[in-house]
C-alpha positions as CSV (number, residue, x, y, z in Angstrom):
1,X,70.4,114.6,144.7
2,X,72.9,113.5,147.5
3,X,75.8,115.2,149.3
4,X,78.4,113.9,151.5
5,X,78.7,114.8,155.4
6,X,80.0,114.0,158.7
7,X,78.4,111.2,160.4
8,X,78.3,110.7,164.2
9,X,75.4,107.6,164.2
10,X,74.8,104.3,163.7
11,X,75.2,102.3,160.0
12,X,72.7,103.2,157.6
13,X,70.2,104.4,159.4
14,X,67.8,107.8,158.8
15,X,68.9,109.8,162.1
16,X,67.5,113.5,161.1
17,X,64.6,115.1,159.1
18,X,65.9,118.6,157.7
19,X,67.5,121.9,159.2
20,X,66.5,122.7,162.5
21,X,64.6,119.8,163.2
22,X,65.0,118.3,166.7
23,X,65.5,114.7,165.1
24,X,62.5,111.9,166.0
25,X,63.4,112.4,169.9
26,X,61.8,116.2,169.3
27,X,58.9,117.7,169.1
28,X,56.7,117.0,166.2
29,X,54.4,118.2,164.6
30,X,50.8,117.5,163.6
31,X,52.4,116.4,160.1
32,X,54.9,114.5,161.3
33,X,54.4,110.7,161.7
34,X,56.5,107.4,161.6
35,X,55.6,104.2,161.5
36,X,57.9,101.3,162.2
37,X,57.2,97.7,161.5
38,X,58.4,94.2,159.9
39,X,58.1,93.1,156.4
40,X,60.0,90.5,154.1
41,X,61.7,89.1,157.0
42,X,63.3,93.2,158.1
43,X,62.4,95.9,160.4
44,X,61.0,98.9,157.8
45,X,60.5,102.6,158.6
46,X,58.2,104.8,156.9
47,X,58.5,108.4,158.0
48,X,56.4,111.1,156.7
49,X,56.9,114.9,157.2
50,X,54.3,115.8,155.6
51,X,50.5,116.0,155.0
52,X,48.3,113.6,152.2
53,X,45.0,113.1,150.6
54,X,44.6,110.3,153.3
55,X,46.0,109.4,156.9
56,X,49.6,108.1,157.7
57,X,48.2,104.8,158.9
58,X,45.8,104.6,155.5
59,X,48.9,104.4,153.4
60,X,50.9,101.9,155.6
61,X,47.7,99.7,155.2
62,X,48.3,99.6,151.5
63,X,51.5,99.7,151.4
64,X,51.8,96.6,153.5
65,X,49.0,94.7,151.4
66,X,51.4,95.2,148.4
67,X,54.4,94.2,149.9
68,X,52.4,90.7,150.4
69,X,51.1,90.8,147.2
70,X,55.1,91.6,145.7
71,X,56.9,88.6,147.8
72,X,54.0,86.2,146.5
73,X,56.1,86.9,143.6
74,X,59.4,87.5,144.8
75,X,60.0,85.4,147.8
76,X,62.5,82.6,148.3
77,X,61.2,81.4,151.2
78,X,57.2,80.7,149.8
79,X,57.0,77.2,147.9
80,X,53.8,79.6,146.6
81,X,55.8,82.5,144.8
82,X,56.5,82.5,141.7
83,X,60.3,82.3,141.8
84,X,60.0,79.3,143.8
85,X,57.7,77.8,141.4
86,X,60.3,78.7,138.6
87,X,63.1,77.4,140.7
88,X,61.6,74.3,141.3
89,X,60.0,73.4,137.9
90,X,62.6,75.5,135.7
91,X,59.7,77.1,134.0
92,X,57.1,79.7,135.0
93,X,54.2,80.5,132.4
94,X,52.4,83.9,132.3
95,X,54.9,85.8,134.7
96,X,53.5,88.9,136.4
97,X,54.7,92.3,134.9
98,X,56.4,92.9,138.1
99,X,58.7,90.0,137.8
100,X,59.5,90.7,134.1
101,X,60.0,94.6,135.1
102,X,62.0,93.0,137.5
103,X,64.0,90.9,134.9
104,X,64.2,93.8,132.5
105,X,66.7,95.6,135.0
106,X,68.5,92.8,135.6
107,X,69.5,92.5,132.1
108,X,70.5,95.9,132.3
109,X,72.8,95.7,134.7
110,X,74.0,92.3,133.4
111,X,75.1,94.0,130.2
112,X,76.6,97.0,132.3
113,X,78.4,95.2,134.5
114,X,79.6,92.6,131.7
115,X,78.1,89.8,133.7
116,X,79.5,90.6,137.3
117,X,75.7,91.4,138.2
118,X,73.8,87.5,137.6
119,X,70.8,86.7,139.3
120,X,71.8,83.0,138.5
121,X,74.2,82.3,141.6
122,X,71.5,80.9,143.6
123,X,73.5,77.1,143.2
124,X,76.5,78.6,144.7
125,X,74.4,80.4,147.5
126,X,73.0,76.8,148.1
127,X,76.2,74.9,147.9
128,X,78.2,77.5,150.6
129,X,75.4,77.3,152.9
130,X,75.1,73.3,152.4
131,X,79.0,73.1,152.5
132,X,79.6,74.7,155.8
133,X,76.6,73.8,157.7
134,X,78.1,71.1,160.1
135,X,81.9,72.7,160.2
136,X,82.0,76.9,160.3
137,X,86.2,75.9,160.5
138,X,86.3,74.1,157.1
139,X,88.2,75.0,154.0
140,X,86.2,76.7,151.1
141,X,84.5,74.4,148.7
142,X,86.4,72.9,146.4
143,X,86.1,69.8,144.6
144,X,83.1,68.1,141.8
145,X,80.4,70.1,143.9
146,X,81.9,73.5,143.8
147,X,82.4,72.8,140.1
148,X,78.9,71.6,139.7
149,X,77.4,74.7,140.7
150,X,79.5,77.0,139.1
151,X,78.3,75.3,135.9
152,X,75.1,76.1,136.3
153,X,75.6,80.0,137.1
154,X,74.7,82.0,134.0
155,X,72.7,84.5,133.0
156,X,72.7,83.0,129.2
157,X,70.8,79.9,131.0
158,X,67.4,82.6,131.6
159,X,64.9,83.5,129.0
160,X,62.4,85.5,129.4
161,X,59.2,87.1,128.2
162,X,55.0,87.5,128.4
163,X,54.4,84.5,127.9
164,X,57.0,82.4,129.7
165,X,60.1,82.6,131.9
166,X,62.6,79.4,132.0
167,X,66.2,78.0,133.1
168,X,68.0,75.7,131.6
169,X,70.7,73.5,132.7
170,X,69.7,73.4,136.2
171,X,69.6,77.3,137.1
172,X,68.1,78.5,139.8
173,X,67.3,82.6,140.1
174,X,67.2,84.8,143.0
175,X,66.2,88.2,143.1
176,X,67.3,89.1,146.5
177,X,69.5,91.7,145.2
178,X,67.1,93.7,143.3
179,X,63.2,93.1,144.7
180,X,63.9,94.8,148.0
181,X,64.5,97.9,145.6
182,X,61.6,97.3,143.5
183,X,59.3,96.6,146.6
184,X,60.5,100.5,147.7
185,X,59.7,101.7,144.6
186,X,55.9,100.3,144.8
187,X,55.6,101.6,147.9
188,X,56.7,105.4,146.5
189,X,54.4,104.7,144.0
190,X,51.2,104.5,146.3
191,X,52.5,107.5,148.4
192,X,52.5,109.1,145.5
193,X,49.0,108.5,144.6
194,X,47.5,109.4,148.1
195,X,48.5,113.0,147.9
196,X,52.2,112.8,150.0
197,X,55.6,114.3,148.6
198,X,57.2,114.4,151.7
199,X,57.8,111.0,153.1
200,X,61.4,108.9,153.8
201,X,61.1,105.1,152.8
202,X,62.7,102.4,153.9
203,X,61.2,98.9,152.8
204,X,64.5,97.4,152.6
205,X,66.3,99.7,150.5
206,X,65.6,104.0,151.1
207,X,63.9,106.1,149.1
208,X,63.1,110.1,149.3
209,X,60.3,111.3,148.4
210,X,60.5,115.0,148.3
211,X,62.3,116.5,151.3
212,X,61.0,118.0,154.4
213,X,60.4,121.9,154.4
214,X,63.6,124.2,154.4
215,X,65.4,120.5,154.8
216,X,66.5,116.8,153.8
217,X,66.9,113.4,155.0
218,X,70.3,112.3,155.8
219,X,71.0,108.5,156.2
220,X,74.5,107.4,157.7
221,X,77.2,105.1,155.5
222,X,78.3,102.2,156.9
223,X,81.4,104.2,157.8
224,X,80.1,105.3,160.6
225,X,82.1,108.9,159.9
226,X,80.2,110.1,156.8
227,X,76.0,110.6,155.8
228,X,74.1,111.2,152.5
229,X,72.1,114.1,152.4
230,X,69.0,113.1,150.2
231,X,66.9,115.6,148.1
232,X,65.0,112.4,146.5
233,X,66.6,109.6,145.2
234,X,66.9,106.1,146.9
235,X,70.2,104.6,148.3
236,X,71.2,100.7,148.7
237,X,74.1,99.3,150.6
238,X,76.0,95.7,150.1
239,X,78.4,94.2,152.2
240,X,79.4,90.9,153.1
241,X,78.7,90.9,156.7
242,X,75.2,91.1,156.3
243,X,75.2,87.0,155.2
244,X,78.9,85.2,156.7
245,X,78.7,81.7,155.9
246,X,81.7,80.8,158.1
247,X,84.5,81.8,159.8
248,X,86.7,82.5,156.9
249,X,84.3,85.4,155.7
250,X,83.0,83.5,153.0
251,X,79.9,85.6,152.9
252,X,77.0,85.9,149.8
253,X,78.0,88.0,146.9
254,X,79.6,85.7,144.9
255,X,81.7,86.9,141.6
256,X,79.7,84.7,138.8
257,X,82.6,84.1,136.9
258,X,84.8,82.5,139.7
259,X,81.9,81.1,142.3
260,X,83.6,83.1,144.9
261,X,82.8,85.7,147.3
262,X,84.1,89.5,146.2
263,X,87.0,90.5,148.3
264,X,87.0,94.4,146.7
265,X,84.9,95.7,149.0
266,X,83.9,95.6,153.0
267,X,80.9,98.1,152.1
268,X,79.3,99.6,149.1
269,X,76.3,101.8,149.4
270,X,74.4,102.8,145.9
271,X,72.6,106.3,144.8
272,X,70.3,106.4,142.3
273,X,66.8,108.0,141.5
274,X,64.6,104.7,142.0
275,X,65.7,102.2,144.5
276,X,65.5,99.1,142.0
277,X,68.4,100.7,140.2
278,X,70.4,101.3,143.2
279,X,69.6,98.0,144.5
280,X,71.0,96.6,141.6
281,X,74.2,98.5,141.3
282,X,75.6,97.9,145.2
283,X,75.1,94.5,144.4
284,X,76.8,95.0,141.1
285,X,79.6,97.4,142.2
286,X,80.4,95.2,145.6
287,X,81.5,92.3,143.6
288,X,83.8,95.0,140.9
289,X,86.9,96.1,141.3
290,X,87.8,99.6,141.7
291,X,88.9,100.6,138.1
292,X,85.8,99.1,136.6
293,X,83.0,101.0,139.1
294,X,83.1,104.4,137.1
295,X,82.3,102.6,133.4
296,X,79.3,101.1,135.4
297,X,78.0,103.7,136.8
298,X,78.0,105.8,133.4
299,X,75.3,103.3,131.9
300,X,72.6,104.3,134.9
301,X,72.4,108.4,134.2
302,X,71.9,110.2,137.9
303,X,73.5,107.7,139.9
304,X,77.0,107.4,142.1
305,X,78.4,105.2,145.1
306,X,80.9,105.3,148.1
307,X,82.7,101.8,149.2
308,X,84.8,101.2,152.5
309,X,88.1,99.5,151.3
310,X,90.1,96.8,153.4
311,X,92.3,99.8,155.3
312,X,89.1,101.0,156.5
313,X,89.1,104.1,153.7
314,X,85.9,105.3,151.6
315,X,86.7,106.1,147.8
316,X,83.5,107.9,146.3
317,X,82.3,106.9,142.9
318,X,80.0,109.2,140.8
C-alpha cells in the first residue's frame, strides 16, 4: 500500500521510520538497526525496525553473498557473468533460473507495454556512449551507425528457455532495468526466512517489508515536494539524469522503436508489490507517453506511478 504526502527532503531517499519516531538522528531502540554499504557499483541501505531469528549483521552477511552470487549472473561489467558471456557469444546454454525468471518478466512487460519496454537496446546504449565520447557538443547520432544499431534492437531477436538463451542478428541484452529489482526481491526473500517482517530495503530499488509498529516508511519522490507512505510494496524511479551522455540531454532510456531517448518524462517513480515488477514498469512508463501509462499499468494488478513533467508538475498514475 502507498499514499501520497508532503515532502520536505532530499530525492528518493527513506528519511522517517513510522509515527512518532524521531527519524535515524533519534533515539533507537534495541531493535532498531541500519546498515549502510556498497553493492553493484551503489550505496544500499538496509534498515530494520524490528527483531529476527538471527542478528542484523547475520542477514547483511547473506544478503551480500547473494548479491555476488546474482551479478555473477547479471552484471555488465564481469567478462564472467552470464550476460556477458551471452553478449559476447550470442548464446548462453543452461541459464540459471534467476536469469530466465528474470526473462519471464521481461516478456511481460514487453507485451504490456507493446514493445516500449526491450531489454535489446544495449547497441544503441553502446553506440551513444561511443558516439559522444571525444565531443559532449556534438549533434546526435545520425548516419549508417545509428541505423546499424537500431537494426539490431528487438526483442523478437531473444529466445529463451531451460536449456538455452540466444540473440540473433547481432543483439546484445541488458538487464539493468530490471535486476536491480530482482536483486531486492532476493534480498526480501532471505529476511524473510531469518524470522524479520519489519525491515526497509534498498538494494538498488526499495522494498517494505512489513511496517514499523503503529507506523510506515516513507521515501521522498524525486519532486522534492511529495513522499510515498509504504505499508509493503517496493518502489522504482527512472529518469534521465541518472546516465546524460552529453550536453544535449541525450541520456539512456532509449524508445526501441525510434533509437532515441524518451522526452515524456523528467522523472517516473514505480509502485508495485515486488520490486522486479516496479523496476520494470519506471523503466517501461519513462519511455511512454502519458495517454498510454494507465493501459500499462492495468496488466500488473496492485501497482501505480507518479512522473514529474517538463513544467516541473507530477501527474499520478494508478
Amino acid at each position: 500500500m502507498a499514499e501520497l504526502g508532503p515532502s520536505r527532503r532530499r530525492v528518493l531517499t527513506l528519511f522517517a521510520v513510522g509515527v512518532g519516531m524521531a527519524g535515524l538522528g533519534g533515539a533507537t531502540s534495541a531493535s532498531e538497526y541500519e546498515w549502510r554499504g556498497e553493492a553493484m557499483g551503489a550505496q544500499v541501505r538496509l534498515l530494520f525496525a524490528g527483531r529476527g531469528s538471527v542478528a542484523p549483521e547475520r542477514a547483511v552477511d547473506e544478503i551480500m553473498t547473494e548479491i555476488e552470487r546474482l551479478e555473477r549472473i547479471f552484471s555488465l561489467s564481469r567478462a564472467d557473468s552470464e550476460i556477458s558471456r551471452l553478449n559476447a557469444t550470442g548464446a548462453l546454454d543452461a541459464p540459471s533460473l534467476d536469469f530466465l525468471s528474470v526473462l519471464d518478466l521481461c516478456a511481460r512487460a514487453h507485451q504490456a507495454s507493446g514493445g516500449l519496454f526491450d531489454p535489446t537496446v544495449q547497441p544503441l546504449w553502446d553506440l551513444y556512449i561511443d558516439w559522444y565520447r571525444s565531443d559532449l557538443d556534438r549533434a546526435p547520432p545520425d548516419g549508417p551507425g545509428f541505423e546499424a544499431a537500431r537494426r539490431r534492437v528487438g526483442f523478437e531477436k531473444l529466445s529463451f528457455g531451460a536449456e538455452s538463451i540466444t540473440l540473433r542478428e547481432g543483439a546484445r541484452l541488458t538487464l539493468n532495468g530490471v535486476a536491480q529489482g530482482y536483486v531486492t526481491d532476493r534480498g526480501v526473500e532471505i529476511l524473510k526466512r531469518l524470522g524479520f517482517d519489519q525491515v526497509f530495503v534498498d538494494l538498488g530499488e526499495m522494498r517494505a517489508l512489513g511496517v514499523p509498529e503503529k507506523g510506515f516508511w516513507t521515501v521522498d519522490l524525486p519532486d522534492r515536494r511529495n513522499v510515498v507512505r509504504l505499508r509493503g510494496g517496493a518502489l522504482a524511479t527512472s529518469a534521465g539524469s541518472g546516465m546524460i551522455f552529453a550536453h544535449n540531454g541525450d541520456h539512456h532510456l532509449f524508445d526501441p522503436r525510434t533509437g532515441r531517448p524518451a522526452r515524456h518524462w523528467t522523472w517516473l517513480t514505480a509502485y508495485a508489490p515486488s520490486a522486479l515488477v516496479a523496476d520494470a514498469l519506471s523503466t517501461a512508463l519513462y519511455v511512454t507517453p502519458r495517454e498510454g501509462v494507465e493501459a500499462i499499468l492495468s496488466a500488473f494488478p496492485g501497482a501505480a506511478a507518479w512522473a514529474g513533467d517538463s513544467d516541473d508538475g507530477m501527474i499520478r498514475f494508478s
